[in-house]
N, C-alpha and C positions, 0 to 999 in steps of 0.2 A: 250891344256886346255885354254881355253878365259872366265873369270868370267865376264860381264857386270855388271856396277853399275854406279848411279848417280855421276857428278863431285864432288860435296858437300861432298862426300863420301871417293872416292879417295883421293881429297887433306885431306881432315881430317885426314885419316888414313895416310897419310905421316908423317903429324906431330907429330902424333902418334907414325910412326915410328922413325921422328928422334928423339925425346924423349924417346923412348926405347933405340934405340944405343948409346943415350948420357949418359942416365943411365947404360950403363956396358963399357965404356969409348970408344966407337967411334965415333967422331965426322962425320958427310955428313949433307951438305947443302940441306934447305928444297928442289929446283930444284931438284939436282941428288934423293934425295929420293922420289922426285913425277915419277922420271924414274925408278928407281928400284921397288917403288909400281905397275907399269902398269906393270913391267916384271915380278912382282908378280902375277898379272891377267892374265899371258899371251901375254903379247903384247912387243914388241921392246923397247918401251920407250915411253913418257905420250903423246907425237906430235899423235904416231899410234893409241894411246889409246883414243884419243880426237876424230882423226878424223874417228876412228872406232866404237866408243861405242853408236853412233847416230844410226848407220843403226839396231840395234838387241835391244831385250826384254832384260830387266834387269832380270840374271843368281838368280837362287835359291841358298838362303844363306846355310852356313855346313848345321846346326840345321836342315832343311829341306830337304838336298838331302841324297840320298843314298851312304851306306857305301865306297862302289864301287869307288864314284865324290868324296867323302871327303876326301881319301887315296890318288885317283890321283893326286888331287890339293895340297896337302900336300906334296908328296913327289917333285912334281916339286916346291914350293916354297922352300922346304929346297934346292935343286939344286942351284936355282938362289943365295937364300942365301950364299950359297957359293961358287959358281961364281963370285960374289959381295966381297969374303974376308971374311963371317963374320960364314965362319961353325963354329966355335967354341961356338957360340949366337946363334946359328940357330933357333934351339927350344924353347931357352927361349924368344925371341927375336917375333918368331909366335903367341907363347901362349899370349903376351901383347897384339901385335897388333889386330891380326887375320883377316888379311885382307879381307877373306873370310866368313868369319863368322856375325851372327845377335850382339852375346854376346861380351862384351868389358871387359878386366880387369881394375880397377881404378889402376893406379899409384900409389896412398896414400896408398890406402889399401889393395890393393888386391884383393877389390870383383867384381866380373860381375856385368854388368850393361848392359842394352842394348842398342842402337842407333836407331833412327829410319834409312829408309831406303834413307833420299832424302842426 
């Protein structure tokens, strides 16, 4: 599974992610969590994901692909997820981010919101 997306994107949602793991008490630095996001897209780490994400169309978000894409990409991110250390967050830890996904949860409060795609 390889999601493509813009860089803007990527590191955003890192930050996103490490603000999720700092909210249920994991501390990783924005770096390693720009590597564990591209491992979340599929890739080795963000170097692969840089010099890979140029050559292909940016990947159809969840909301858009079929049931099918949305299970595989999910059940490989929770893998990585804990690979990384953090199954016991795995889930809740997706649901924030959703690195795959159009919809975003607000930190504050909890609602979706969406991002554009750049």
């Amino acid at each position: 599974m390889r999601f493509f997306t813009s860089e803007t994107r990527i590191k955003r949602d890192a930050k996103r992610l490490m603000k999720s793991l700092a909210r249920h008490g994991q501390e990783l630095k924005y770096t390693k969590c720009l590597d564990l996001m591209a491992r979340l897209h599929g890739f080795s780490h963000f170097q692969e994901w840089k010099r890979t994400v140029l050559d292909g169309p940016l990947s159809t978000f969840d909301e858009d692909a079929d049931d099918e894409a949305v299970e595989a990409r999910f059940q490989h991110q929770e893998c990585v997820m804990a690979e990384a250390g953090f199954a016991a967050i795995a889930g809740v830890v997706l649901d924030e981010v959703n690195p795959t996904g159009w919809r975003k949860q607000s930190f504050g409060t909890g609602e979706a919101f969406t991002h554009d795609a750049a």
